[in-house]
N, C-alpha and C positions, 0 to 999 in steps of 0.2 A: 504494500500500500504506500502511496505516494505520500512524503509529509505536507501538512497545509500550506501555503504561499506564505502565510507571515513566520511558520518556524525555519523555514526553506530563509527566507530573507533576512530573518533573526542571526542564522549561524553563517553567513556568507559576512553581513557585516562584521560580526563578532572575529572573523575572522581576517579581517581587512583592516581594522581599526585596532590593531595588535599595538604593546609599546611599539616596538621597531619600526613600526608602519611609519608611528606618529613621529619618532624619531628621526627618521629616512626624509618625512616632508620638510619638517620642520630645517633640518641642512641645508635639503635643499632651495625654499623658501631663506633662506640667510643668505646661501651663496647666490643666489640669483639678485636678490639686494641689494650685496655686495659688491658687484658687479656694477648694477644698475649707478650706483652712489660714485664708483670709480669712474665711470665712463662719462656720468653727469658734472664731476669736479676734476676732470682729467686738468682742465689748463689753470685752473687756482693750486693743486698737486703739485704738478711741474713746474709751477710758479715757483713756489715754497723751495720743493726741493733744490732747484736750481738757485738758487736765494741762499739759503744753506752754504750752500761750497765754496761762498765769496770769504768766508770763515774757516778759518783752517781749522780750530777744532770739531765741527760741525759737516765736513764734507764727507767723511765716512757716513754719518748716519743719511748726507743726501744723497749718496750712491744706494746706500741699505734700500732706501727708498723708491728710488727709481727699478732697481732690480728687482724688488718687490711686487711692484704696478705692470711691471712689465711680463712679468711671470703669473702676474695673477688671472690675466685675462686674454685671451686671443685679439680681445676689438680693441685692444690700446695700441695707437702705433706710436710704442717705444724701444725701438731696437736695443734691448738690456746688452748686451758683449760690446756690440758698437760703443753703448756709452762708459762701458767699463774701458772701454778701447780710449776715448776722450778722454775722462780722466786721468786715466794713467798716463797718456801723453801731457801734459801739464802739470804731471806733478814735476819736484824737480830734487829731492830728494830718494838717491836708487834706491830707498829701504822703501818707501810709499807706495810705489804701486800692489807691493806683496799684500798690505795693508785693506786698500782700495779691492784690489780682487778678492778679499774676504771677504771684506763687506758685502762687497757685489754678490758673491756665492751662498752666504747668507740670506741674504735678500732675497736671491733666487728663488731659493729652499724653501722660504717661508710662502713665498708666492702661490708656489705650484699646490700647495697644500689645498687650495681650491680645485683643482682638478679632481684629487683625492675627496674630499667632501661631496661634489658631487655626484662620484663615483659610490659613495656610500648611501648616497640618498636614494638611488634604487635604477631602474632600469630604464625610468621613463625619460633620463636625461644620459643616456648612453648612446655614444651612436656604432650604428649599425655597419660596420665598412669592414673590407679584410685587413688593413690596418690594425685597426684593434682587437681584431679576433684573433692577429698575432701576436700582438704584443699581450694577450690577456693566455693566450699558450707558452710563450715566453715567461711570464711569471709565474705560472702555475708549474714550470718543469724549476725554474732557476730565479727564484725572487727577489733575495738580493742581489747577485750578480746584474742580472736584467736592468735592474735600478740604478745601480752604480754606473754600468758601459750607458746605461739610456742618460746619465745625466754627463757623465766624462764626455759624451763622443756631443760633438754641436750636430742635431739633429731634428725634426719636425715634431717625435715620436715621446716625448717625455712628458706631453700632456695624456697622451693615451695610458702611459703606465701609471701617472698619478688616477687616473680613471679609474685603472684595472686593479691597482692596489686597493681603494677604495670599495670596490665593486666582490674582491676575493676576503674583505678584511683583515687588509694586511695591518698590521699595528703600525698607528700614525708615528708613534714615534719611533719608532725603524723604518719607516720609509723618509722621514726627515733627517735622521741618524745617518743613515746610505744615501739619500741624495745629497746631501752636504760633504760625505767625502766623495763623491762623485763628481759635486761643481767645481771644488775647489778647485783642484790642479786647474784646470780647464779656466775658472774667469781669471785666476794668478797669470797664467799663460798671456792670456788676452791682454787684461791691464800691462805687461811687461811687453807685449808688440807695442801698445802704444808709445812706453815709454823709449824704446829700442828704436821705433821710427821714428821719432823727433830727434831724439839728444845724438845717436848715432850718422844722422845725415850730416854731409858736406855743407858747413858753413862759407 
């Protein structure tokens, strides 16, 4: 015998409005916000940051920043290495740009943690490409490795692994732990082209 329409609808919800349900929206409802707020105060952001660096104790935290913005979001056109690349060409101390490319990698790190959130808020903000059904086979064979080479190697693909992490529940703070030493070398690298094309060119 079939159950009535309202027990039949009673236990579908019941099962849909689970913690984790309400958890999963609520991320993603933040990160979409989040977003929305970045994109809407992008040029007061970058005002600031940029503002910042005229300060020497101050310009680490306005690299932190930019690297941050720029990793948080796809629709922000802020080329984060490029500008790691800029400041380290201006500094003018060789220990700085080491420095600088911290930050920078930091920043990064803390950015991408948005891809991961909305990877955790469930399937409805996943997208569907073979892209990320390899990079989510990727992590599922080799999860920090995957993280580390997706954040070391400069690549398109480190938004999809902060996805697939999110989406496998990888613990945030091991995929912040592994992308962090995965950026560093990589924005230090950067920040020291900059600094290696300015100061070593023919005066």
């Amino acid at each position: 015998m079939s159950q009535p329409p309202n027990q039949e609808q009673k236990i579908t919800k019941e099962k849909f409005w689970h913690r984790d349900r309400i958890l999963q929206i609520a991320t993603l409802v933040f990160v979409i916000l989040l977003i929305i707020l970045i994109v809407w105060q992008r040029r007061n952001i970058v005002a600031f940051s940029s503002g910042l660096a005229n300060y020497w104790g101050l310009k680490y935290l306005a690299i932190f920043i930019m690297s941050m913005l720029a990793s948080a979001s796809i629709v922000i056109p802020v080329p984060g290495l490029a500008f790691t690349s800029l400041i380290g060409a201006i500094s003018t101390n060789p220990w700085d740009p080491l420095w600088v490319g911290t930050a920078s990698a930091l920043g990064a790190t803390i950015g991408e943690s948005t891809g991961y959130l909305l990877g955790f808020s469930g399937r409805m903000a996943i997208p569907d490409t073979p892209n990320y059904e390899r990079v989510v086979g990727w992590m599922s064979k080799w999860g920090n490795l995957s993280i580390f080479l997706l954040a070391l190697i400069p690549n398109p693909l480190f938004d999809l692994a902060g996805i697939a992490a999110g989406v496998l529940k990888y613990p945030l703070w091991k995929f912040i732990l592994v992308g962090a030493a995965g950026r560093l070398p990589k924005h230090i690298l950067f920040s020291y082209l900059g600094y290696w094309g300015i100061h070593l060119m023919p005066r």
